[in-house]
RODO-2510 file (C-alpha; in nm, 4 decimals, decimal comma):
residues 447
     n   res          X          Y          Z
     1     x    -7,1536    11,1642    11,2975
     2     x    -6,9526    11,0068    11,0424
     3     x    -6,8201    11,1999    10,7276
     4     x    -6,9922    10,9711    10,5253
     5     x    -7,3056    11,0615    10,7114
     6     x    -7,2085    11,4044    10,6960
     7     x    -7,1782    11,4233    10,3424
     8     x    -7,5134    11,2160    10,2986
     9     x    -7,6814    11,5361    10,5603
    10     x    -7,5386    11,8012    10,3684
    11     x    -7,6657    11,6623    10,0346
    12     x    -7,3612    11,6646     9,8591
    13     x    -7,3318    11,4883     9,4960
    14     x    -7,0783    11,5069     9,2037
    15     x    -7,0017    11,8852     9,1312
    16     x    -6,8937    11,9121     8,7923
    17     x    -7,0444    11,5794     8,6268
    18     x    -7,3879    11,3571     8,6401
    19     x    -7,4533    11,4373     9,0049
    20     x    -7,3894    11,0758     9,1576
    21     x    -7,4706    11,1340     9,5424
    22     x    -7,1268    11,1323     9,6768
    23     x    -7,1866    10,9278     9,9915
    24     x    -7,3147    10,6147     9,7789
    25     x    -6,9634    10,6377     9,5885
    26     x    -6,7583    10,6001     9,9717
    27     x    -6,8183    10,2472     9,9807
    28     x    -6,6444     9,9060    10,0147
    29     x    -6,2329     9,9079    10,0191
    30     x    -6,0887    10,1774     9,8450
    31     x    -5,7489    10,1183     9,7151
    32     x    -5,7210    10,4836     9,5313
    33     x    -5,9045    10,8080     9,6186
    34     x    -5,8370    11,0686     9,3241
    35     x    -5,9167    11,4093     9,3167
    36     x    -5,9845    11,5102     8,9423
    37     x    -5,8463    11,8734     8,9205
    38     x    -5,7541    11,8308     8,5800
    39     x    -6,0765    12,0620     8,4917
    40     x    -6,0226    11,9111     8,1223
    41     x    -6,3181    12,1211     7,9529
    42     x    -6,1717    12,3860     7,7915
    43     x    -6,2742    12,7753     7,9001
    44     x    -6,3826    12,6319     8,2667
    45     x    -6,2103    12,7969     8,5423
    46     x    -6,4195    12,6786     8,8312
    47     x    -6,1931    12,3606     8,9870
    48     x    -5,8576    12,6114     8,9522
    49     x    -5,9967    12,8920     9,1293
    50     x    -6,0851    12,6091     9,4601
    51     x    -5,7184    12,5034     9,4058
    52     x    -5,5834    12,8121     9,4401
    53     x    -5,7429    12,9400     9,7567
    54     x    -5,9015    12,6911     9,9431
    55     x    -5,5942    12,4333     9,9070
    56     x    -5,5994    12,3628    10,3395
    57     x    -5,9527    12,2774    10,3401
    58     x    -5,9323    12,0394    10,0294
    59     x    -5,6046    11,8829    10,2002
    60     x    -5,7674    11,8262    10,5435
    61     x    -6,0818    11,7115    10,4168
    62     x    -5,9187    11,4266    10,2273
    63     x    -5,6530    11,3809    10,5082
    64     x    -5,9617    11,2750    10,7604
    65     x    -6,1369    11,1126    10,4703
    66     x    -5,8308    10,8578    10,3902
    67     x    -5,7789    10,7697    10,7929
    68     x    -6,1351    10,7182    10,8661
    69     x    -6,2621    10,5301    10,5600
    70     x    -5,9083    10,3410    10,5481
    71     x    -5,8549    10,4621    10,2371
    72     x    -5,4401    10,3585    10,0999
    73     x    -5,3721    10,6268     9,8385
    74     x    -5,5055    11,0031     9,8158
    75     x    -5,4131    11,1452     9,5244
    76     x    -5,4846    11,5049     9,3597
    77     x    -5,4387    11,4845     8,9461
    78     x    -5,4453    11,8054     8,7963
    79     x    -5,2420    11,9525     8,4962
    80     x    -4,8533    12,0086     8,4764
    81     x    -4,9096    12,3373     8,3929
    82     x    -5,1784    12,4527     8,6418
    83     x    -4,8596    12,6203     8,8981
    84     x    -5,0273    12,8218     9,0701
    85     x    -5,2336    12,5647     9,1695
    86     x    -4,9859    12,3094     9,2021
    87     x    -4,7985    12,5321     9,4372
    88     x    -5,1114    12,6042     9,7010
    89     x    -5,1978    12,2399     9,7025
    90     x    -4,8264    12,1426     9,8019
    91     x    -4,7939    12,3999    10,0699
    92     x    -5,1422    12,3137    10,2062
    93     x    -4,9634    11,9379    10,2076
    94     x    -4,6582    12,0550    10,3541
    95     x    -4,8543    12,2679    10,6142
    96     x    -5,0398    11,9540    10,7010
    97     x    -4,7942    11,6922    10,6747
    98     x    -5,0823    11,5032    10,5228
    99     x    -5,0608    11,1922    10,3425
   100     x    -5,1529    11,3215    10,0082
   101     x    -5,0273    11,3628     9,6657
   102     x    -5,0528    11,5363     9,3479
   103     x    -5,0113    11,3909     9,0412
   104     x    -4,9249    11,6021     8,7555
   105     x    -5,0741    11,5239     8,3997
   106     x    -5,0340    11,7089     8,0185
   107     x    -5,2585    11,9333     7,8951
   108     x    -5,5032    11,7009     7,7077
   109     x    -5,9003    11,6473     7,6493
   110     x    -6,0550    11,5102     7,8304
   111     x    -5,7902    11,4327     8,0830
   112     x    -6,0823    11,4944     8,3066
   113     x    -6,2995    11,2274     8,1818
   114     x    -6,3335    10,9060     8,4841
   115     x    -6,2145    10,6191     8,3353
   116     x    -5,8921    10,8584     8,1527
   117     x    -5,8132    11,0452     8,4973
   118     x    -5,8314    10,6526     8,6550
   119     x    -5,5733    10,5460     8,4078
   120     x    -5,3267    10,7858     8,4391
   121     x    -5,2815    10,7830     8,8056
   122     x    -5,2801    10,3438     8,8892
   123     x    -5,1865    10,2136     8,5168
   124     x    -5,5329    10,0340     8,5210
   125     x    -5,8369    10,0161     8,2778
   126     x    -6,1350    10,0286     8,4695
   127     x    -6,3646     9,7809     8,2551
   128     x    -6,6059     9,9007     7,9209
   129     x    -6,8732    10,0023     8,1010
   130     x    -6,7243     9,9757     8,4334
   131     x    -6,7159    10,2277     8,7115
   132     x    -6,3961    10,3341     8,8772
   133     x    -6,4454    10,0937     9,1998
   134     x    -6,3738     9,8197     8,9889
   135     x    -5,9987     9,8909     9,0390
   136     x    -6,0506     9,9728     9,3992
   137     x    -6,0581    10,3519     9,2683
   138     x    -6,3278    10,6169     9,3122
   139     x    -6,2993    10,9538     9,1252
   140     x    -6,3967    11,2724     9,3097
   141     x    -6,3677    11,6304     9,1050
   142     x    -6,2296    11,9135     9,3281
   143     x    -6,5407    12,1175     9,3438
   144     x    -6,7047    11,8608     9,5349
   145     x    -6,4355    11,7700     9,8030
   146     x    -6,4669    12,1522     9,8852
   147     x    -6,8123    12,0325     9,9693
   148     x    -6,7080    11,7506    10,1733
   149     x    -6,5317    12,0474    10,3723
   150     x    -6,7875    12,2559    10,4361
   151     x    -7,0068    11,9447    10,5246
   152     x    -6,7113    11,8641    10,7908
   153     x    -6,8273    12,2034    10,9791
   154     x    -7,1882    12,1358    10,8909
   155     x    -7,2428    12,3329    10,6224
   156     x    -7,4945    12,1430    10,3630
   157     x    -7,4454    12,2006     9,9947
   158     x    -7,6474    12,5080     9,9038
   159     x    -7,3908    12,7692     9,7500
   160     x    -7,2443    12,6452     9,3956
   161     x    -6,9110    12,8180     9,2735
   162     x    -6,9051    12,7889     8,8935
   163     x    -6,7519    13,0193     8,5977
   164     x    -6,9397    13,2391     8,3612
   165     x    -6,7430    13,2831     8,0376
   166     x    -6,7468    13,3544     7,6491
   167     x    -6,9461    13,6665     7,5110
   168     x    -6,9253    13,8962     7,8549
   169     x    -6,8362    14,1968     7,9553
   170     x    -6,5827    14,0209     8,2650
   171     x    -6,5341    13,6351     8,2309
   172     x    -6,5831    13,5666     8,6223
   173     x    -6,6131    13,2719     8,8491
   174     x    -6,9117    13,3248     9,0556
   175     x    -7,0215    13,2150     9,3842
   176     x    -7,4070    13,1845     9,3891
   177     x    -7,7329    13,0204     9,5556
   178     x    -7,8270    12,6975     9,4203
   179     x    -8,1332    12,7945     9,1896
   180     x    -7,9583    13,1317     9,1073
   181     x    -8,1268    13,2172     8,7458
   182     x    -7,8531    13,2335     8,4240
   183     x    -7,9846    13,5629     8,3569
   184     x    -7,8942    13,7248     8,6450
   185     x    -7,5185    13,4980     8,6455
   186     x    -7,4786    13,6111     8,3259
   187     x    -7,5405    13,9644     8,4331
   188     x    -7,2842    13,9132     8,7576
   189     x    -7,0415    13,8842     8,4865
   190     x    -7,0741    14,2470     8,3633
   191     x    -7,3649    14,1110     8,0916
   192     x    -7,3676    13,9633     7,7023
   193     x    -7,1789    14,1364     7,4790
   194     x    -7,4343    14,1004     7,2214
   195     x    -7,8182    14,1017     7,2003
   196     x    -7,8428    13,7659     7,0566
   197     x    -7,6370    13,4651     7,1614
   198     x    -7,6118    13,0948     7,2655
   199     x    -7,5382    12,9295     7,5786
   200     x    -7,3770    12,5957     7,6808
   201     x    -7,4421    12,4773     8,0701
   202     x    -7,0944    12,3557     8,1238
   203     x    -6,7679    12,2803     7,8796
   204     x    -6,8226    12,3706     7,5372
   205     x    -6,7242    11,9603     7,4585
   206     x    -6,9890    11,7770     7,6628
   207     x    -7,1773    12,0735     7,8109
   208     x    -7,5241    12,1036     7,7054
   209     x    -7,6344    12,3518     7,4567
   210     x    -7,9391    12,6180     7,5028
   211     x    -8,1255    12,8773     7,2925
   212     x    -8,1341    13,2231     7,4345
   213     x    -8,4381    13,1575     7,4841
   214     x    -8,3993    12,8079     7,6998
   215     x    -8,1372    12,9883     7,8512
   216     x    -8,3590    13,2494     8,0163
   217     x    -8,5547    13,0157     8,2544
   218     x    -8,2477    12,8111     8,3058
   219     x    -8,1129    12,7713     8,6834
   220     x    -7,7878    12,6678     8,8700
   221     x    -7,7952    12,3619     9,0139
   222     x    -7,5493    12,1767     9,2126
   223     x    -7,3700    12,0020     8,9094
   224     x    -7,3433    12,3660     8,7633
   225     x    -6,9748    12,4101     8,6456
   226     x    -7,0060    12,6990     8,3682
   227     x    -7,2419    12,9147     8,1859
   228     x    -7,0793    12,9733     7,8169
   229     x    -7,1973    13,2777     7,6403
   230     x    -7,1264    13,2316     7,2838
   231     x    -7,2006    13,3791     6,9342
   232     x    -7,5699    13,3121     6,7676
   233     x    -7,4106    13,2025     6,4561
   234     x    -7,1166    13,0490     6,5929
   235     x    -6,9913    12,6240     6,5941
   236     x    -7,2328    12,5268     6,8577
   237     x    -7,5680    12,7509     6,7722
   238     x    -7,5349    12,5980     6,4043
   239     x    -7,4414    12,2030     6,5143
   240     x    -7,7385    12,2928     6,7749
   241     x    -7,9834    12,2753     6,4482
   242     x    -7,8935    12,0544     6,2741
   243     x    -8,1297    11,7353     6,2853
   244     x    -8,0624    11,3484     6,3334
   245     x    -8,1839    11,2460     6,0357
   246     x    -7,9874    11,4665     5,8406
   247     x    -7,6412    11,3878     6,0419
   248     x    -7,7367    11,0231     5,9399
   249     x    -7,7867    11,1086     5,5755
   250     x    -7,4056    11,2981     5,5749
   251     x    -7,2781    10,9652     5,7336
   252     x    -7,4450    10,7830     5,4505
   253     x    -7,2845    11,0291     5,1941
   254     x    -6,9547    11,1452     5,3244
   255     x    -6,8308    10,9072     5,5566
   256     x    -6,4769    10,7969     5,3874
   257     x    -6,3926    10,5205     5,6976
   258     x    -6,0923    10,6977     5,7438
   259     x    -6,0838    10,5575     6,0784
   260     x    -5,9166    10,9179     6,2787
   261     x    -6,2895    10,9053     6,4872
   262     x    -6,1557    10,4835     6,6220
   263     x    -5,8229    10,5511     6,6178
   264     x    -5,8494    10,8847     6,8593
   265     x    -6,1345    10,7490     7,0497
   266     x    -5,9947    10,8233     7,4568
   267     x    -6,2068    10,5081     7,5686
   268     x    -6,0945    10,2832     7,2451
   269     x    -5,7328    10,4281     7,3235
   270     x    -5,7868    10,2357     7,6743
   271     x    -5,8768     9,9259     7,4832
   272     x    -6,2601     9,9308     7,4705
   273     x    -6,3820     9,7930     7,1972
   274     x    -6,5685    10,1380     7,0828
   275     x    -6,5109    10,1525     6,7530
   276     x    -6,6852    10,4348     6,5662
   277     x    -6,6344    10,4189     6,2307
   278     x    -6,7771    10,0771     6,2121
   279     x    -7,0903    10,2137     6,3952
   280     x    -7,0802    10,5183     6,1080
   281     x    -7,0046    10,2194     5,7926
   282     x    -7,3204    10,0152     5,9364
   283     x    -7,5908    10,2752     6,0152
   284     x    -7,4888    10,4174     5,6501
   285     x    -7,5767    10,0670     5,5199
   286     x    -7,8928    10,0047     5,7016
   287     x    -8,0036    10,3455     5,7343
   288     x    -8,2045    10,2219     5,9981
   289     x    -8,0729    10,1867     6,3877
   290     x    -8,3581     9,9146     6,4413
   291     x    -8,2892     9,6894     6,2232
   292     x    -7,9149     9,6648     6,3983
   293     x    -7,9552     9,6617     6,7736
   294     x    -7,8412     9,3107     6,7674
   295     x    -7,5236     9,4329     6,5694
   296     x    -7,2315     9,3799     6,8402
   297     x    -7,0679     9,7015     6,7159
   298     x    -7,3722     9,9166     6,7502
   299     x    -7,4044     9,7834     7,1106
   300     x    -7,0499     9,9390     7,2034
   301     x    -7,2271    10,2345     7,1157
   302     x    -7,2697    10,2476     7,5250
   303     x    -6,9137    10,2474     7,6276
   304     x    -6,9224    10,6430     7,4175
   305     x    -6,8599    10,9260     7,7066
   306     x    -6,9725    11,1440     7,4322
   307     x    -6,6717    11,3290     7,4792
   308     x    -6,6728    11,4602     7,1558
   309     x    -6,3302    11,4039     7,0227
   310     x    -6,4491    11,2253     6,7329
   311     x    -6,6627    11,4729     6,5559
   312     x    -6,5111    11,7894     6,6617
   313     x    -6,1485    11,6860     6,6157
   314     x    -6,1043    11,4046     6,4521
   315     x    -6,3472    11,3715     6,2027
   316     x    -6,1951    11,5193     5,8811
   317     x    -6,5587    11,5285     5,6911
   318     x    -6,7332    11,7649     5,9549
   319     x    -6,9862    11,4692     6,0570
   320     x    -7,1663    11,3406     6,3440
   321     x    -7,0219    11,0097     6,5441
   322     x    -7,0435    11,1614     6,9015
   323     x    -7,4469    11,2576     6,8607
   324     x    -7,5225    10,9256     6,6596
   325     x    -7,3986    10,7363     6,9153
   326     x    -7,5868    10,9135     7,1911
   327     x    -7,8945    10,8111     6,9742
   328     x    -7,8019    10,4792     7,0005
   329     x    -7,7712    10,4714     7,3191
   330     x    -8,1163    10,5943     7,4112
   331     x    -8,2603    10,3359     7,1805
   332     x    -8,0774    10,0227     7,3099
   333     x    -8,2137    10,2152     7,6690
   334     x    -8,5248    10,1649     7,5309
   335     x    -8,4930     9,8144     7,4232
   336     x    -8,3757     9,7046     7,7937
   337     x    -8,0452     9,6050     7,6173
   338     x    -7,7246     9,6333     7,8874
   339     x    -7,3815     9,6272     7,7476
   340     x    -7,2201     9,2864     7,9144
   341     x    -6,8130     9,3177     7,9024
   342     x    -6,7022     8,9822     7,8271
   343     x    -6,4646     8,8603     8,1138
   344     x    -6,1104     8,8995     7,9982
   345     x    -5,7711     9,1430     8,1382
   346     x    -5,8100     9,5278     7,9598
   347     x    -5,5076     9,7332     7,8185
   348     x    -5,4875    10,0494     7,6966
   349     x    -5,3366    10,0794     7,3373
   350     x    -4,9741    10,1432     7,3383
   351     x    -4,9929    10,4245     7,0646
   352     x    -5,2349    10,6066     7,3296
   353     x    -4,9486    10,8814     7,4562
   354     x    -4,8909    10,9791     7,0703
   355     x    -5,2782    10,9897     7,0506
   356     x    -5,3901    11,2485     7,2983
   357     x    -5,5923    11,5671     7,1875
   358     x    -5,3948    11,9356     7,3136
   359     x    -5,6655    12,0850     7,4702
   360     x    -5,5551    12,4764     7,2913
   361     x    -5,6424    12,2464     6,9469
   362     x    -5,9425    12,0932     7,0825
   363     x    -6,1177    12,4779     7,1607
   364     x    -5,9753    12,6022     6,8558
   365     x    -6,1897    12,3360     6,6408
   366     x    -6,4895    12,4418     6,8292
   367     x    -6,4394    12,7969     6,7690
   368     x    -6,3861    12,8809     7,1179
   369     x    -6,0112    12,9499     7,0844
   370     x    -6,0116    13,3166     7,1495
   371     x    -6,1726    13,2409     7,5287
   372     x    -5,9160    12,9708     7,5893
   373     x    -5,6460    13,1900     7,7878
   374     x    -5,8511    13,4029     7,9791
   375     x    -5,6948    13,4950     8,3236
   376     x    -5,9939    13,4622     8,5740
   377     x    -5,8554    13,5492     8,9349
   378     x    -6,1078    13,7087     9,1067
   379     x    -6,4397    13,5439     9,2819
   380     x    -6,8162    13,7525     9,2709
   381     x    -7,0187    13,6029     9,5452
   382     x    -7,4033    13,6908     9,5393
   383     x    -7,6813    13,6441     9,6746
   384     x    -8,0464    13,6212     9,5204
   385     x    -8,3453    13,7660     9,6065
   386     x    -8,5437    13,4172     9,4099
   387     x    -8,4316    13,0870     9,3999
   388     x    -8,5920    12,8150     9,1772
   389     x    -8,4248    12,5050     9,3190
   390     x    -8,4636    12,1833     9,1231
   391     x    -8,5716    11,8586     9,3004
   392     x    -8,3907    11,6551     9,0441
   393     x    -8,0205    11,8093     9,0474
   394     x    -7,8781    11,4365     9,0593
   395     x    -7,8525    11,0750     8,9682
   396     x    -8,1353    10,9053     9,1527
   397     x    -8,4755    10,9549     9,2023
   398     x    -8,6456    11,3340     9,2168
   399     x    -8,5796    11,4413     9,6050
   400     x    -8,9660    11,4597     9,7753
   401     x    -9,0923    11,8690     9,9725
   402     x    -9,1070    11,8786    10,2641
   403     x    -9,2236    12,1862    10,2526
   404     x    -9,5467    12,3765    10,1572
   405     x    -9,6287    12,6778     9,9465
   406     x    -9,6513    12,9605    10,2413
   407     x    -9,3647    12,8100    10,4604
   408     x    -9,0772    13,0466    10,5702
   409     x    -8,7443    12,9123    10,5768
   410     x    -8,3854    12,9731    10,6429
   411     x    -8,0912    12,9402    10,4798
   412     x    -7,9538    12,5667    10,5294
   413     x    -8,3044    12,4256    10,5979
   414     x    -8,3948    12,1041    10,4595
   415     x    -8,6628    12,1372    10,1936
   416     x    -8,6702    11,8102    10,0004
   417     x    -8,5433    11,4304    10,0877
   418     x    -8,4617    11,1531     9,9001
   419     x    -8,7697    10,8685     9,8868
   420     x    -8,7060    10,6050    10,1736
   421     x    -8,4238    10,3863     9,9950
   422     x    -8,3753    10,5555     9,7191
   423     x    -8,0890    10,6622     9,5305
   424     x    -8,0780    11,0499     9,5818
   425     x    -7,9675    11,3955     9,7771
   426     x    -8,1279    11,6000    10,0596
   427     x    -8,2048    11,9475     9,9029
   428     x    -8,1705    12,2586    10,0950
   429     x    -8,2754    12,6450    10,1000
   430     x    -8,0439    12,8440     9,9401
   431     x    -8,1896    13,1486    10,0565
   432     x    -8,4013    13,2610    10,3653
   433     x    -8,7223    13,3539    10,2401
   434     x    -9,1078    13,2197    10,1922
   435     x    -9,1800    12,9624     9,9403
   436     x    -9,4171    13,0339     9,6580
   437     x    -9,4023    12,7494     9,4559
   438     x    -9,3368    12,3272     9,5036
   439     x    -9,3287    12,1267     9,1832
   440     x    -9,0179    12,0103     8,9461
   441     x    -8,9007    12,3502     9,1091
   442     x    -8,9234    12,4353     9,4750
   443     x    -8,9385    12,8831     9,4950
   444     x    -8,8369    13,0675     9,7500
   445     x    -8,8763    13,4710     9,7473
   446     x    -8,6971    13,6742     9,9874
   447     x    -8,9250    13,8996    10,1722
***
């Protein structure tokens, strides 16, 4: 079996992002295979702790990767600083004498992000709206080629490594079954610190903000990378409430077009023609998205990654660019309207090296400073006596049972597939046990 096949068998999609099933990215001639290690969101600990001590299998998964797909460069990006890291991965590539390697980046958000990571390893711009294969490039985080490892030795994607951080008792990385519950991850990491609090799934930039309450019947899936524990009344619990229509009525009011949320932009810095404040002047003028979709400015909206460097650290007036342009998005979605990049060369701005965000700055403005040097060293692996295993953990169409309320199964087994040529990922049991439940959530119980 191939390892593309492999990977396809063992259900494997992107670790710490959207959840692209990784197979469907392994296609056509690829120039540049990068590793992003850079693990740009700031507090996560997840892609380090891989690094660090599981450096040979990451180094002969991609050596057997680049000679069988005939792939010319493999390249691990990660930060200057990470030397711990650095050091393992360069032994593992010594040890090997494999054709791979590392290239070392500064400490900047989101030096993680696709299109940025793409950049600073071949010099290219991948095009607005573009994906990475466009430059003969595909991106692949570090959690997942760990994945690709395992798959090598037949191992399907059912355990997720991912770090629990913020308000606990011992900031951990964890090692749990796909489906684990927060509540119990949370309580692997020694428990809240308070009786009230607020948790992000992921980086406390793009990661995606829950209630206590939300929290409590949320579940790791595979794209899992962190579970934040953070103050009730703290910078993301209060943004959390605050309502559209009242982040377009600050625009209206307090929006100076000072320009800082264009001119910092990471994809307008690449030479995208994102330009934010222009989206904030207009919408403050019309008051009404509608009556712009036409606007070309308020179409760029769609090249955003919703990064968040605009409102949280460049925006001197406290307001809203990242979450009006994810608005915008989802109503040019639902207007069929598809960005079309005008056929021309792309350059990054040459004030884009003077323009990059310190990630230390970029926590402290979202009030997560005090988490930000954490040492985590140490891995808790668990296992769980209920899994609640999402058929939708991916980009794709929802994965289809194959199994019934009643069936035993083991460990490994398959219990959902992707619809006959579909996009999607096999799903597998996490646990052995009997399933009780098959809906949006396939539940096994251990007996």
């Amino acid at each position: 079996m191939s390892i593309v096949d492999k990977i396809r068998s063992a259900g494997i999609v992107g670790c710490g992002g959207a959840g692209f099933p990784t197979h469907a990215k392994l296609k056509g001639k690829i120039e540049y295979l990068i590793i992003n290690g850079a693990e740009c969101e700031p507090l996560l600990r997840t892609d380090r702790y891989i690094m660090r001590n599981y450096a040979p299998e990451l180094v002969k998964a991609l050596a057997a990767m680049k000679q069988e797909l005939g792939i010319e460069n493999v390249v691990i990006a990660l930060k200057a600083h990470y030397h711990k890291e650095t050091d393992a991965l360069r032994a593992a590539i010594a040890a090997a004498n494999a054709p791979v390697r590392l290239h070392l980046m500064e400490s900047f958000y989101p030096a993680g992000d696709e299109q940025t990571i793409v950049y600073e390893v071949t010099g290219r711009v991948v095009p607005p709206a573009g994906i990475p294969i466009a430059v003969g490039a595909v991106v692949n985080n570090v959690a997942t080629v760990y994945a690709i490892s395992q798959a090598m030795e037949d191992i399907p994607l059912t355990q997720k490594i991912l770090t629990v951080t913020g308000e606990v008792k011992k900031p951990t990385v964890l090692c749990v079954p796909v489906g684990t519950s927060y509540q119990k991850c949370i309580e692997l990491a020694g428990g809240a610190l308070c009786s009230t609090y607020f948790v992000v799934n992921g980086g406390p930039m793009m990661g995606k903000p829950l209630t206590m309450e939300q929290a409590q019947s949320a579940v790791v899936t595979k794209t899992t990378s962190g579970i934040l524990v953070l103050p009730a009344d703290g910078y993301h619990a209060n943004t959390y409430q605050i309502e559209l229509k009242r982040m377009l009525k600050q625009a209206s009011i307090a929006c100076i077009q000072c320009t800082n949320c264009t001119q910092l932009c990471p994809r307008h810095m690449l030479g995208h023609p994102l330009r934010p404040h222009m989206i904030m002047r207009k919408l403050a003028v019309a008051g009404d998205v509608q009556k712009l979709l036409d606007d070309p400015d308020i179409r760029n909206a769609q090249l955003c990654c919703e990064c968040g460097i605009c409102e949280t650290y460049a925006c001197p007036m406290s307001l809203f660019p990242r979450k009006i342009n994810a608005m915008i998005k989802g109503e040019l979605g639902k207007a069929g309207i598809r960005y079309q990049a005008p056929e021309q060369e792309w350059t990054a701005s040459p004030l884009r090296a003077g323009r990059k965000a310190p990630s230390d700055k970029v926590a402290a403005r979202v009030g997560v400073r005090k988490y930000y040097n954490y040492e985590i060293t140490d891995i808790i692996t668990a296992s769980a006596d209920r899994v609640e295993i999402p058929v939708k953990m991916h980009i794709g169409a929802p994965s289809i049972a194959t199994v019934s309320v009643g069936d035993r199964v083991r460990l490994g087994q398959v219990i959902a597939q992707p619809p006959e040529g579909a996009l999607g990922a096999y799903i597998h049991a996490s646990i052995d046990g009997r399933v009780t439940a098959v809906g949006e959530r396939i539940v096994i119980e251990k007996e």
